[in-house]
Backbone bond lengths (Angstrom), bond angles and torsions (degrees), N, CA, C in turn:
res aa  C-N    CA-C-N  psi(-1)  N-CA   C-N-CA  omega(-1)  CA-C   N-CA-C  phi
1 X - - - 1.441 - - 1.524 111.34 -
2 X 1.456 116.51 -20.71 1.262 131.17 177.52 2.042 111.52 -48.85
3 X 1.419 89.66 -34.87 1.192 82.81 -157.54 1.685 111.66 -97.23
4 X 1.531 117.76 -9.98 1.275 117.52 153.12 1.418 125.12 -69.48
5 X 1.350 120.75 -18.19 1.842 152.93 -173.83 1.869 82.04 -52.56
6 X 2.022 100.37 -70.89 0.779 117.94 -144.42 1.743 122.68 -79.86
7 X 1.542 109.33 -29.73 0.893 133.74 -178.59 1.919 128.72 -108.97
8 X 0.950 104.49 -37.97 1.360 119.22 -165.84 1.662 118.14 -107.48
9 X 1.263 109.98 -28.36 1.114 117.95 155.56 1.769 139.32 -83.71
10 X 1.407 125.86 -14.89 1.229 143.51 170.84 1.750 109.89 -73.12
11 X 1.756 90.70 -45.94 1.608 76.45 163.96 1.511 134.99 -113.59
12 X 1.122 95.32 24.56 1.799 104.46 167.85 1.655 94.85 -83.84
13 X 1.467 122.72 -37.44 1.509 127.40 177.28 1.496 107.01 -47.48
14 X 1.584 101.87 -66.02 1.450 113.24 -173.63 1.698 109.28 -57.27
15 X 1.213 120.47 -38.44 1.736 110.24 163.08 1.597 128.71 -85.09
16 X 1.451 102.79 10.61 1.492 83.34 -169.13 1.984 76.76 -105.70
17 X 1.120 115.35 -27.77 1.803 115.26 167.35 1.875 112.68 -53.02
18 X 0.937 119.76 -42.89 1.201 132.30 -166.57 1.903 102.27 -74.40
19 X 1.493 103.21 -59.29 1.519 94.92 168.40 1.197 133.33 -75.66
20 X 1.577 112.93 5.06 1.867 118.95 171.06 1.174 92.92 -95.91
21 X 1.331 146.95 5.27 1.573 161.85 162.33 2.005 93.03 -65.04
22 X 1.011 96.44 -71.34 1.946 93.23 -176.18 1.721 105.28 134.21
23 X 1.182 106.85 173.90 1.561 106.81 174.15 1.295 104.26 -77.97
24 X 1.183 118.55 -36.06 1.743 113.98 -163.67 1.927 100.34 -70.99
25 X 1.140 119.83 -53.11 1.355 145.91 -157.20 2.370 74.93 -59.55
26 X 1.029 92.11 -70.79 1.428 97.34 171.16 1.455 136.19 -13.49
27 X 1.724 92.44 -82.68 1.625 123.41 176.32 1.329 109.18 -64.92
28 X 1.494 124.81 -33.98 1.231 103.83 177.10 1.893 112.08 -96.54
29 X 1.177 116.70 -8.24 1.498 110.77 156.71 1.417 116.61 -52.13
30 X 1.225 118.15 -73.47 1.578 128.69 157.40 1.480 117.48 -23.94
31 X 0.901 115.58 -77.01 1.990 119.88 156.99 1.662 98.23 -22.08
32 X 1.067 102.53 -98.29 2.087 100.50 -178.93 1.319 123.60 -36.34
33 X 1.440 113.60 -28.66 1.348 118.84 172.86 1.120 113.15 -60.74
34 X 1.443 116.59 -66.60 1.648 129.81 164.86 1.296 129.39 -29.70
35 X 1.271 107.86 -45.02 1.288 127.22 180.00 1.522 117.53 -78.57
36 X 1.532 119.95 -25.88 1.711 116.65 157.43 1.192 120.44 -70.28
37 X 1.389 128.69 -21.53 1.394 141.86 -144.57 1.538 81.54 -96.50
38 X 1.478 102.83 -68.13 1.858 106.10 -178.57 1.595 101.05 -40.05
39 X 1.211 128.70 -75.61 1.565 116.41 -149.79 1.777 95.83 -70.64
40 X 1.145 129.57 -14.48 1.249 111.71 176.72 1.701 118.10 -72.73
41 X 1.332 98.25 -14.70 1.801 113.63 -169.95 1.517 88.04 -94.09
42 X 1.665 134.14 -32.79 1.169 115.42 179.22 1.704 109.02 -92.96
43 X 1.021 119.73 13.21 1.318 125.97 151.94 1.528 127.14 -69.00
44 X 1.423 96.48 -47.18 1.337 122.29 -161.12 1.787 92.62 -61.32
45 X 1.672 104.39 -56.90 1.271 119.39 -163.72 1.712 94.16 -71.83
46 X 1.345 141.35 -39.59 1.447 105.34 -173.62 1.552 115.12 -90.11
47 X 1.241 113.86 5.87 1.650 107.21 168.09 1.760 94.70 -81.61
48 X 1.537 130.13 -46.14 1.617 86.04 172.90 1.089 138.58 -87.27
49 X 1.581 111.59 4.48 1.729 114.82 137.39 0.963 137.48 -57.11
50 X 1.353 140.75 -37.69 0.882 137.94 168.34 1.883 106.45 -66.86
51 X 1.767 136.28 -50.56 1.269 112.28 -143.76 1.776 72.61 -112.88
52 X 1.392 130.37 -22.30 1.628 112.98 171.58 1.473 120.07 -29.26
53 X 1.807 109.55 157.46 0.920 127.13 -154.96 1.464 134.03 103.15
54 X 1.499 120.42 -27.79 1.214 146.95 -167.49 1.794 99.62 -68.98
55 X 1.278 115.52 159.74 1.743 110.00 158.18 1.351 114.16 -85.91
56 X 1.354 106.54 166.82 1.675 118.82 -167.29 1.760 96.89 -43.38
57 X 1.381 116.00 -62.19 1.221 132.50 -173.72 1.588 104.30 -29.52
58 X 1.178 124.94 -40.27 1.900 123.29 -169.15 1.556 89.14 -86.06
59 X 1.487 127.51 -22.13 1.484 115.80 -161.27 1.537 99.12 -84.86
60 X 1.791 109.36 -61.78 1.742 96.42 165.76 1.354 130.40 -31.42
61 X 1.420 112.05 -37.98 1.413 109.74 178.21 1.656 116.93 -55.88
62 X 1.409 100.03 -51.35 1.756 121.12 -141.17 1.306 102.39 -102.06
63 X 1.701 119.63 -28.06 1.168 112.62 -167.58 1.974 129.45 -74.88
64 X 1.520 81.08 -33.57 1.725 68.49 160.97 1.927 123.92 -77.11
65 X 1.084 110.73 -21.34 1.155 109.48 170.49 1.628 115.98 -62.29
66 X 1.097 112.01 -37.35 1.549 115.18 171.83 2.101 109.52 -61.71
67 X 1.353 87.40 -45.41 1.635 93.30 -157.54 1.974 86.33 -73.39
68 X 1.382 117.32 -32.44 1.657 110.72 172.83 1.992 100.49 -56.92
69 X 1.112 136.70 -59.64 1.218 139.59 -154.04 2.166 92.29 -68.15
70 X 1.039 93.14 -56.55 1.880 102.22 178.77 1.455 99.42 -37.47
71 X 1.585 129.65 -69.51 1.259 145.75 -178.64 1.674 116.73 -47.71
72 X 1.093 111.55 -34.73 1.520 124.03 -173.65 1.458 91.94 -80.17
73 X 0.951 121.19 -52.41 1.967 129.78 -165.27 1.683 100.64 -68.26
74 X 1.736 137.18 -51.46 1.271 157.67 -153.70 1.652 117.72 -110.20
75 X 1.506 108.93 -27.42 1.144 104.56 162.04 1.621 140.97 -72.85
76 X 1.401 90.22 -49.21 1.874 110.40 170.65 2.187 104.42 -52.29
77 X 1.071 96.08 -53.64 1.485 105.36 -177.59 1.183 103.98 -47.27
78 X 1.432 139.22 -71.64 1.455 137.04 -178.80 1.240 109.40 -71.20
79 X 1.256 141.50 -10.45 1.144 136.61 160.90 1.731 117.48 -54.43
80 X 1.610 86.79 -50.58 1.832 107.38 -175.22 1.608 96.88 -74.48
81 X 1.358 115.92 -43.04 1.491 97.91 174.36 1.413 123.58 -51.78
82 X 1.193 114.24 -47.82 2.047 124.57 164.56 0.861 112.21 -33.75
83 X 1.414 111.89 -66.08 1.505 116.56 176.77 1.750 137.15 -47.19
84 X 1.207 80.02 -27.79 2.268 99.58 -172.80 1.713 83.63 -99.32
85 X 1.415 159.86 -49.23 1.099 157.21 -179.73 1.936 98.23 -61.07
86 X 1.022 106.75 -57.28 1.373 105.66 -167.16 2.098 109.87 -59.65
87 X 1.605 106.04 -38.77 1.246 96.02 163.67 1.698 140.64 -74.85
88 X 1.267 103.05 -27.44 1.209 126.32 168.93 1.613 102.54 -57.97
89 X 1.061 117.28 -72.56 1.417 117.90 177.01 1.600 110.13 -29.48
90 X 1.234 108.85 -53.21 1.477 121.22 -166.22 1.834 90.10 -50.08
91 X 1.469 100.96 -69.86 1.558 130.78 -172.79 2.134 103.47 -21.16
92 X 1.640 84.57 -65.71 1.496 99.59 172.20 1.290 129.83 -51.04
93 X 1.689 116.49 -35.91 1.348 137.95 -169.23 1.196 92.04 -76.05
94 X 1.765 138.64 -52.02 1.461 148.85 -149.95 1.624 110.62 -73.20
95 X 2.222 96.25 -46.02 1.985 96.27 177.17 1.186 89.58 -79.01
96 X 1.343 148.12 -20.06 1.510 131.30 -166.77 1.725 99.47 -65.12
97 X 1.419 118.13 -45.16 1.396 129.29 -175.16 0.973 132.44 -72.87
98 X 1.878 117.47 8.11 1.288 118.57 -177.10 1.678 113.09 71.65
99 X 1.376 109.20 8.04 1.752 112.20 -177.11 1.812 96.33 -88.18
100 X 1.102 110.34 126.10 1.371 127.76 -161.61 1.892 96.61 -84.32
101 X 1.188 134.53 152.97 1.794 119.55 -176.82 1.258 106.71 55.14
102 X 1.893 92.16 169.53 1.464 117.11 -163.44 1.876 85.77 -86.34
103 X 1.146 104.11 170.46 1.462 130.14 160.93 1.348 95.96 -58.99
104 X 0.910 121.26 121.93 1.501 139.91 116.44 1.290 153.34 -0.51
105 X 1.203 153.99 24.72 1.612 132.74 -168.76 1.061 111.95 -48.24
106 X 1.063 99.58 144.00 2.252 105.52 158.11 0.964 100.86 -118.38
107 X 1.399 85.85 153.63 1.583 122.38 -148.43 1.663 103.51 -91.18
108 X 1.281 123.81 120.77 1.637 131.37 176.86 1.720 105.55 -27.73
109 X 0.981 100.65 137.49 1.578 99.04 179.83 1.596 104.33 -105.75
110 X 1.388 113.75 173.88 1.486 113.99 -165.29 1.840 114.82 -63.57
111 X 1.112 121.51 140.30 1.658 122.39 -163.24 1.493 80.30 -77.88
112 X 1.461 104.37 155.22 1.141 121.27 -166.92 2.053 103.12 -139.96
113 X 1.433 113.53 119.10 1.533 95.34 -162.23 1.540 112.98 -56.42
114 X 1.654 108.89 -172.75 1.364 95.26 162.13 1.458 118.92 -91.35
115 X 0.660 120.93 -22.00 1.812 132.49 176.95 1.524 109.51 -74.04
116 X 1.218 126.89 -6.16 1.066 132.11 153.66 1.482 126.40 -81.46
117 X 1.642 115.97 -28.04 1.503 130.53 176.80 1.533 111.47 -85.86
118 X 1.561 102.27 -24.44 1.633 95.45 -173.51 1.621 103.62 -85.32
119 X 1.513 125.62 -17.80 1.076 140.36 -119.69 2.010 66.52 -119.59
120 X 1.086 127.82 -13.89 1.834 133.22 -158.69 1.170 71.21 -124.21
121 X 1.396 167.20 -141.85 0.574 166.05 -55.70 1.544 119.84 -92.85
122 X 1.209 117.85 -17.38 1.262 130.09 -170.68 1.436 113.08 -124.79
């Protein structure tokens, strides 16, 4: 049972949240999604327009350094897109639920050392 716990159930959660989201909430995630993926592939393609031509030998060198600079520029972006989809969803899921207000954060509570927790603990 461990292994539906672990696997099979987190993302039936994560889709059955996503489709109380709506088609639109959906289609246009997907749309933006698509649309980073594209300019990251036309990224991809004018850095070896621009430094192509070279022999394999300059590409072993250079190429992960290129594909590190591509990643730094394309990753954070879809990351932040997840992130703004993933709250919104929440947002949507909350008026869908009759939950009255926005979500919430709470606020970090005071750091507490560790020698103080082990020191509670025992």
């Amino acid at each position: 049972m461990g292994d539906i716990d672990d696997k099979y159930l987190p993302t039936l959660h994560a889709l059955r949240l996503v489709l109380r989201a709506g088609p639109i909430f959906l289609g246009s995630y997907i749309f933006v999604y698509n649309l980073v993926i594209i300019l990251g592939n036309y990224l991809d393609r004018s850095i070896n327009w621009l430094f192509g031509g070279h022999e394999a030998q300059f590409w072993v060198r250079w190429e992960p350094v290129f594909a590190l600079l591509q990643d730094a520029l394309v990753e954070p972006v879809r990351l932040c897109l997840l992130a703004v989809a993933f709250r919104r969803c929440l947002e949507l899921f909350a008026q869908r639920s009759s939950v009255s207000g926005p979500i919430e954060v709470a606020e970090p509570g005071p750091e507490v050392p560790a020698m103080a927790t082990a020191e509670a603990r025992s």
